[in-house]
Backbone as a printed PyTorch tensor [residue, N CA C, xyz], in Angstrom:
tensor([[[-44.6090,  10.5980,  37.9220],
         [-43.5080,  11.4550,  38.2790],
         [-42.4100,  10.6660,  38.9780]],

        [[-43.0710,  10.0200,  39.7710],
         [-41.6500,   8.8970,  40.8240],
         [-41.0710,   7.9300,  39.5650]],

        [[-42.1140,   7.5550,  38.2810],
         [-41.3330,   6.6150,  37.6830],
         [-40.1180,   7.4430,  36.4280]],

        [[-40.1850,   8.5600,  36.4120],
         [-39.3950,   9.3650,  35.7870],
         [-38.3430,   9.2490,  36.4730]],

        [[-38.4960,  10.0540,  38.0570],
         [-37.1630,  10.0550,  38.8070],
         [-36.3990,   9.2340,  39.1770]],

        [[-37.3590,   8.2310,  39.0140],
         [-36.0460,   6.7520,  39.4470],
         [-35.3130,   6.0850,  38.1450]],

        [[-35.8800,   6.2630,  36.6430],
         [-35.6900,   6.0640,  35.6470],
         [-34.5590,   7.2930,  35.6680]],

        [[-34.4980,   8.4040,  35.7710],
         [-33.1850,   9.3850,  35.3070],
         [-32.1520,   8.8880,  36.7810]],

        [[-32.7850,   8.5740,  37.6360],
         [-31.0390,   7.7800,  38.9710],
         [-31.0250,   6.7860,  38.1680]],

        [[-31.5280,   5.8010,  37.3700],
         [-30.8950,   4.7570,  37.0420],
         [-30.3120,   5.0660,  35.2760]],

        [[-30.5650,   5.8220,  34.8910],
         [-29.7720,   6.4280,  34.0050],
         [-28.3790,   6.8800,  33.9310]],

        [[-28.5300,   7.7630,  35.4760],
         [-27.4250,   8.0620,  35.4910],
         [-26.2730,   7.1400,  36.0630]],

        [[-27.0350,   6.2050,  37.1490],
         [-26.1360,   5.1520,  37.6600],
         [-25.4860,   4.4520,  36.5650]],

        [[-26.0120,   4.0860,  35.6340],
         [-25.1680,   3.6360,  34.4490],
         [-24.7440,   4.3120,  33.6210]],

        [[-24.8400,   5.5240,  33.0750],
         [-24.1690,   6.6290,  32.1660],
         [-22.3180,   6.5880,  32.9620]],

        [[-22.5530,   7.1390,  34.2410],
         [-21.4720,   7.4290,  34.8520],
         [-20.2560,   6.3820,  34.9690]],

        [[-20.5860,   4.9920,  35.0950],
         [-19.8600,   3.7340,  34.9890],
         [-19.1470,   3.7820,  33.4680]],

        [[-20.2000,   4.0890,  32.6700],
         [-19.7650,   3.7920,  31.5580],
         [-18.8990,   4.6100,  31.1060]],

        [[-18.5530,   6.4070,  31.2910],
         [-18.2650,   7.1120,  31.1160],
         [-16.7200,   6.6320,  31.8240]],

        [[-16.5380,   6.6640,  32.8670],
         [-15.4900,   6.1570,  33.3460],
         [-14.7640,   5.0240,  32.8280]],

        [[-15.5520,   3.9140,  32.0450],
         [-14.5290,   3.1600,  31.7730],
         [-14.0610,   3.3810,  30.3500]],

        [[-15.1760,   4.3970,  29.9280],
         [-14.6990,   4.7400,  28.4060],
         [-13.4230,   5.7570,  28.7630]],

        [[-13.2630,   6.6070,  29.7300],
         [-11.7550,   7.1680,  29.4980],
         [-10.9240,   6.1900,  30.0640]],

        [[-10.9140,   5.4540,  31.1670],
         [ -9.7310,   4.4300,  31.1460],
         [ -9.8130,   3.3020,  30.1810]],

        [[ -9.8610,   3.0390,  29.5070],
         [ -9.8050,   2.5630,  27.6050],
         [ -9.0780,   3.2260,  27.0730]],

        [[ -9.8060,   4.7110,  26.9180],
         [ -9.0680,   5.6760,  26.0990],
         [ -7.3850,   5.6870,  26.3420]],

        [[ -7.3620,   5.9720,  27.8760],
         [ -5.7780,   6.0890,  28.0620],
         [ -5.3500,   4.7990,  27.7320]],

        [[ -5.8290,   3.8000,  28.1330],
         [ -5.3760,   2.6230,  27.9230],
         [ -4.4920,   2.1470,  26.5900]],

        [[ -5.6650,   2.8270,  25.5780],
         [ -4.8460,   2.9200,  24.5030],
         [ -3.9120,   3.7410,  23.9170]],

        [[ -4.1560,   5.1570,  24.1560],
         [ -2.8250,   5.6160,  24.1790],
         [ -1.7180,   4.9310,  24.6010]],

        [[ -1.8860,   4.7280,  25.9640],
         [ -0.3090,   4.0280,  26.5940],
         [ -0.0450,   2.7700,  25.4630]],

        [[ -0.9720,   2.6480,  25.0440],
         [ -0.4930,   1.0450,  24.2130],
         [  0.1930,   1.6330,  22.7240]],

        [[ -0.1860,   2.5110,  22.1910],
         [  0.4270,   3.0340,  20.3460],
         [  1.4050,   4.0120,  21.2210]],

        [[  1.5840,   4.7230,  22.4240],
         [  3.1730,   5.1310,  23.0170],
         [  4.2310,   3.7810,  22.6810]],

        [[  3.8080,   2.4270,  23.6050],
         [  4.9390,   1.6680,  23.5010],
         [  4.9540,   0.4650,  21.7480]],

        [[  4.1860,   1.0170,  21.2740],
         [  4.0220,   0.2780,  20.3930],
         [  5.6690,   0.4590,  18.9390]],

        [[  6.6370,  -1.0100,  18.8600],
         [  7.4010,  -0.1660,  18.2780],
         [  6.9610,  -0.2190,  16.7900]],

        [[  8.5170,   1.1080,  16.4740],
         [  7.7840,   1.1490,  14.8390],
         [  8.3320,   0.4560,  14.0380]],

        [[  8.0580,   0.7940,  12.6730],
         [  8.2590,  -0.2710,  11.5830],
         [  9.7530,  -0.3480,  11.5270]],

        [[ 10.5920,  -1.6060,  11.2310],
         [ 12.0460,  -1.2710,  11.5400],
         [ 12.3430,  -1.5090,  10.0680]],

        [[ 13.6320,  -0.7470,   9.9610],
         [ 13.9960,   0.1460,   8.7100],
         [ 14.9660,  -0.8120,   8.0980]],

        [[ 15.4530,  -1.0360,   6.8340],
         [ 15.9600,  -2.2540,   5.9970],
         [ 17.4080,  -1.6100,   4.9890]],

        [[ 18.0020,  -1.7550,   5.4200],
         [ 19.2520,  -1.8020,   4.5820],
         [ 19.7160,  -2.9280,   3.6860]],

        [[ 20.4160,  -2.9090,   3.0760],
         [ 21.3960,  -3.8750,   1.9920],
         [ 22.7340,  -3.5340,   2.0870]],

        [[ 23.4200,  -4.5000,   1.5410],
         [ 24.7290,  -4.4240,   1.2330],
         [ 25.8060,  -5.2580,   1.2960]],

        [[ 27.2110,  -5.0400,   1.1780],
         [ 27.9550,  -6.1990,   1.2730],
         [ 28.8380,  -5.8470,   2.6170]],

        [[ 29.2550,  -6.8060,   3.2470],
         [ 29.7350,  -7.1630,   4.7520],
         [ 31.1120,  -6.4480,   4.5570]],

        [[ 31.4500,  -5.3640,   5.0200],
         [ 32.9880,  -5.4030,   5.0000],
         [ 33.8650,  -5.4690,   5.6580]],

        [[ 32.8360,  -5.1820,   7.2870],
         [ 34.4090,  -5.2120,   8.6220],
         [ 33.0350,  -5.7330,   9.7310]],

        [[ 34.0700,  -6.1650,  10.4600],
         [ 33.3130,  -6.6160,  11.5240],
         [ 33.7890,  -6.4940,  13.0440]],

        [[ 33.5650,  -5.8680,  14.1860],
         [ 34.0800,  -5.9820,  15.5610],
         [ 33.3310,  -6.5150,  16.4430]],

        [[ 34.2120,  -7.9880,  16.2830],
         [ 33.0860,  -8.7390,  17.6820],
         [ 33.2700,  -8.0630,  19.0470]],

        [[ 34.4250,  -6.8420,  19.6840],
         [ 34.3920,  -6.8110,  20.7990],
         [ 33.4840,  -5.9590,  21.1130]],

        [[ 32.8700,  -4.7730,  20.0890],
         [ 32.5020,  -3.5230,  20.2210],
         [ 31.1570,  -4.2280,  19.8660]],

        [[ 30.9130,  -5.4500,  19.1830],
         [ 29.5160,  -5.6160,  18.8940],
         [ 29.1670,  -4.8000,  17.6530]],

        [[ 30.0960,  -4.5320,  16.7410],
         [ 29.5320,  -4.0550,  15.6530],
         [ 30.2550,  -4.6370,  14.1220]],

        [[ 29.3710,  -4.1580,  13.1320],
         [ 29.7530,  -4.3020,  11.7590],
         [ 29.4330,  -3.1070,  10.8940]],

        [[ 29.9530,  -3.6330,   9.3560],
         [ 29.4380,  -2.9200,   8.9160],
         [ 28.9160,  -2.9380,   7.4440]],

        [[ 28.3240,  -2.4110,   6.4780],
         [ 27.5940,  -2.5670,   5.4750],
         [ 28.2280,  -1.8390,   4.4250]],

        [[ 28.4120,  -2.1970,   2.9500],
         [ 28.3940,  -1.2020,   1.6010],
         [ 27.5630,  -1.5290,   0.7710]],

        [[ 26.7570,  -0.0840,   1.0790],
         [ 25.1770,   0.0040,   0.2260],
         [ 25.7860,   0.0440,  -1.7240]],

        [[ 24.8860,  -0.6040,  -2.4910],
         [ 25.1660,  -0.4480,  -3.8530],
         [ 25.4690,   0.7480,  -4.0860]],

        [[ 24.7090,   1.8510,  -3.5930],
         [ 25.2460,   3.0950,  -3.8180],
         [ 26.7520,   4.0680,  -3.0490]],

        [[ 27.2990,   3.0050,  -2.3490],
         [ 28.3670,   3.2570,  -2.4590],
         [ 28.4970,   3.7860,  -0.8700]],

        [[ 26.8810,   4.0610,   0.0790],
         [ 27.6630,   4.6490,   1.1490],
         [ 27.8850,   3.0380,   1.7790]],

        [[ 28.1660,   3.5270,   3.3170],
         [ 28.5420,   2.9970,   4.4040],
         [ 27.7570,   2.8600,   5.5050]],

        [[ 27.3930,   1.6100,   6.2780],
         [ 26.7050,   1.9220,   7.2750],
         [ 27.6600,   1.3300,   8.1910]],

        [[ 27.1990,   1.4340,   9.4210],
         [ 27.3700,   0.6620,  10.9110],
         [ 26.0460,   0.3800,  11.6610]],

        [[ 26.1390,  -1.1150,  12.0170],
         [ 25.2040,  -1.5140,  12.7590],
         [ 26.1330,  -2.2000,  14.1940]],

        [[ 25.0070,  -2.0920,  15.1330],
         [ 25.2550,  -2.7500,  16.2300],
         [ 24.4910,  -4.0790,  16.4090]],

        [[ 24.7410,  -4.8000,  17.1770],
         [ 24.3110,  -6.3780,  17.3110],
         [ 24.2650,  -6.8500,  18.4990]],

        [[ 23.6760,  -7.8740,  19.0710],
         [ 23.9140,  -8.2110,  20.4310],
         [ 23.5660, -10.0170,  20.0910]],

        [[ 24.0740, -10.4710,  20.8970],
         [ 23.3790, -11.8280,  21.2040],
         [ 21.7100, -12.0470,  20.6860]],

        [[ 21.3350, -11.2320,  20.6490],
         [ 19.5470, -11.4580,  20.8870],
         [ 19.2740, -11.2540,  19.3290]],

        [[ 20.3160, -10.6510,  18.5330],
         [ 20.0250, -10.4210,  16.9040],
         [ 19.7640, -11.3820,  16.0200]],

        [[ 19.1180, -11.7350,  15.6620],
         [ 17.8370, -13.0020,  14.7710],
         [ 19.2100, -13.5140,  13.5930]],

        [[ 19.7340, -14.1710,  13.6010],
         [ 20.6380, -14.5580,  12.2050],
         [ 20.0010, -15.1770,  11.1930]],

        [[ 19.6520, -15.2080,   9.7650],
         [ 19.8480, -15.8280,   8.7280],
         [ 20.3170, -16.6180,   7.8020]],

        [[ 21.1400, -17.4820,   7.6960],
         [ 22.0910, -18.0720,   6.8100],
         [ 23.1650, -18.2060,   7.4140]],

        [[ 24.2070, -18.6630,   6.7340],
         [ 25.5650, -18.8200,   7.3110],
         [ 25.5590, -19.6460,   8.1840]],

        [[ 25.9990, -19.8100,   9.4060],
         [ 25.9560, -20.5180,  10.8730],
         [ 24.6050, -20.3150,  11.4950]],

        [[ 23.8640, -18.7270,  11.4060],
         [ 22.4910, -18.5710,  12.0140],
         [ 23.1660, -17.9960,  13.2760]],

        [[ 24.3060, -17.3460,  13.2370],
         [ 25.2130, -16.8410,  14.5350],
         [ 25.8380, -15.5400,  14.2300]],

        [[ 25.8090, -15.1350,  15.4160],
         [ 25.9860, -13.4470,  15.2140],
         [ 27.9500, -13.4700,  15.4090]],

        [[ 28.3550, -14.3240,  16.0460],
         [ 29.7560, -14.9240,  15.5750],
         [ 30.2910, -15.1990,  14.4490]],

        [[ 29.1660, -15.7530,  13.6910],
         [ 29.6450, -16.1730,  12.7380],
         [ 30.1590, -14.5990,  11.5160]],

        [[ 29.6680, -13.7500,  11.5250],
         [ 29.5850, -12.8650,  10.9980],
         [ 30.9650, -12.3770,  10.6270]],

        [[ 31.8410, -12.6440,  11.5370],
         [ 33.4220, -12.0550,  11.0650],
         [ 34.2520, -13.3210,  10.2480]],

        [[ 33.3650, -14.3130,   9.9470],
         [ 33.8700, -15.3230,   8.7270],
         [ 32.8040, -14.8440,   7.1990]],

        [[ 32.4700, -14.1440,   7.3090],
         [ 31.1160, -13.9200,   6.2140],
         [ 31.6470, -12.4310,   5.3180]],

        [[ 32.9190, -11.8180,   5.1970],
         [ 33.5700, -10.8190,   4.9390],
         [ 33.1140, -10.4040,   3.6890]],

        [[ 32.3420,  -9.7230,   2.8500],
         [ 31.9140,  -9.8170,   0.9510],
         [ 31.2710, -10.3620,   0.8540]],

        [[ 29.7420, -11.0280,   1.9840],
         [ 28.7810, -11.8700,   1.5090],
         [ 27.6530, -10.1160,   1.7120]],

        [[ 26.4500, -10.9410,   1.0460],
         [ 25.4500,  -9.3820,   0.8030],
         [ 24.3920,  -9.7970,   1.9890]],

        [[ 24.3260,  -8.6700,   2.7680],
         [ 23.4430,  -8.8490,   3.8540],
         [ 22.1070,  -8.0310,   3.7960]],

        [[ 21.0390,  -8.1460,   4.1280],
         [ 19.9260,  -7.7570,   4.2890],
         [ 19.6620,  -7.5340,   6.1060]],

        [[ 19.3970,  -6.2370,   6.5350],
         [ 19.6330,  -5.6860,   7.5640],
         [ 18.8600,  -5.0260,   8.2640]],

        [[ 17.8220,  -5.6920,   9.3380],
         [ 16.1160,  -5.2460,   9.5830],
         [ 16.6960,  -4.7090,  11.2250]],

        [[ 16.6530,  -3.3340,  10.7120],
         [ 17.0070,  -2.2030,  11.8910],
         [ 16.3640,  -1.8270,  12.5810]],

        [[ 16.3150,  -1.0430,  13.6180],
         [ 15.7310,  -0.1050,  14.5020],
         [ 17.1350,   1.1710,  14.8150]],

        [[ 16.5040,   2.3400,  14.8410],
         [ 17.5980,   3.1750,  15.5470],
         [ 17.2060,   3.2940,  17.0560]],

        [[ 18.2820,   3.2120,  18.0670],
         [ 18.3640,   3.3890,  19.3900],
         [ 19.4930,   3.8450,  19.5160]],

        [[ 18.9890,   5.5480,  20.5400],
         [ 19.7700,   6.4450,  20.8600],
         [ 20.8200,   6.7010,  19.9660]],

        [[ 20.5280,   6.7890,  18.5460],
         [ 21.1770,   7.1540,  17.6160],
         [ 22.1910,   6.2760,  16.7330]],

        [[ 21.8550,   5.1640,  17.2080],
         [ 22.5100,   4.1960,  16.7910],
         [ 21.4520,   2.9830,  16.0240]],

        [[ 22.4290,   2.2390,  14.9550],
         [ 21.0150,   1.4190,  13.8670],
         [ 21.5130,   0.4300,  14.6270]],

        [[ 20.8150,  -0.3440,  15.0720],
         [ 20.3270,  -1.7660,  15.9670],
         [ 20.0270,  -2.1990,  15.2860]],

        [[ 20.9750,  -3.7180,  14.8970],
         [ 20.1960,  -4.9060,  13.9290],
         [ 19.5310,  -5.4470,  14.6780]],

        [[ 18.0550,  -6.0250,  14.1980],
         [ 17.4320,  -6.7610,  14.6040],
         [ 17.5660,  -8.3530,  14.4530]],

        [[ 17.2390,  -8.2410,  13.2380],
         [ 17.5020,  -9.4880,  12.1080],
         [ 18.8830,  -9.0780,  10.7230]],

        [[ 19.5040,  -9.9480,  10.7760],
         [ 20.5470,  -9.5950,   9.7830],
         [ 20.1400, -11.2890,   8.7890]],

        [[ 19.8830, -10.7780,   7.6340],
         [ 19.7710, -12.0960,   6.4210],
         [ 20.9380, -12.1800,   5.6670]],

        [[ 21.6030, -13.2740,   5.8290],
         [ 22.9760, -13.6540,   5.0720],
         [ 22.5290, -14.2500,   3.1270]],

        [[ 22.4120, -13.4820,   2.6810],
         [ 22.0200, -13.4420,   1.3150],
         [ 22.9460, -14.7140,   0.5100]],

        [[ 22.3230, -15.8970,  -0.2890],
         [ 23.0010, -16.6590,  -1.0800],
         [ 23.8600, -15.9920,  -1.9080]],

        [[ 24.9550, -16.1480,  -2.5240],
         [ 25.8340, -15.0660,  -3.3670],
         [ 25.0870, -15.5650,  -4.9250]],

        [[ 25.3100, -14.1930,  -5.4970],
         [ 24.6230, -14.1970,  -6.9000],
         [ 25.4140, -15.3560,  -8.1800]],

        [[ 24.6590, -16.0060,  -8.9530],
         [ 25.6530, -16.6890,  -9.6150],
         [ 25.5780, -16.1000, -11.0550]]])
């Protein structure tokens, strides 16, 4: 009988540890797929205006619409110079355009300066 009762306290002494660290895990991971970002979204097109003061440009999709992206210093360049400056010498070259939207706005991430077609 005593080796039962000390066998179910030491049961529980370890059930309860474990139980506890299995929900802080759990949250753990939640908080981690909350900040986790998502897949960022890909445009095309050809370069048509550019505002270095406002930090923006902009795109014409084959199908004819229009985008605007924003840019910062930290935006990954491709081709050309590999400079987010460089971009208002690049006027009719075809860009490839790895976005995120923030606060309603498409955030280039990476912009790829496409070789022109021959």
């Amino acid at each position: 009988m005593r080796n039962v009762f000390l066998m179910t306290i030491l049961f529980t002494l370890i059930a309860i540890p474990e139980s506890i660290i299995g929900a802080a895990q759990n949250q753990l991971d939640k908080a981690a797929d909350l900040q986790a970002p998502a897949a960022f979204k890909t445009a095309e097109g050809e370069l048509t205006k550019v505002d270095s003061v406002k930090l923006m440009f902009w795109i014409k999709a084959a199908d004819g619409k229009e985008m605007a992206f924003n840019y910062t210093s930290q935006t990954q360049v491709t081709g050309g110079d590999n400079t987010t400056q460089g971009l208002s010498k690049l006027g009719g070259s075809h860009l490839r355009i790895h976005y995120e939207i923030v606060a309603g706005s498409n955030q280039a991430v990476k912009i790829e300066i496409q070789a022109p077609k021959t």
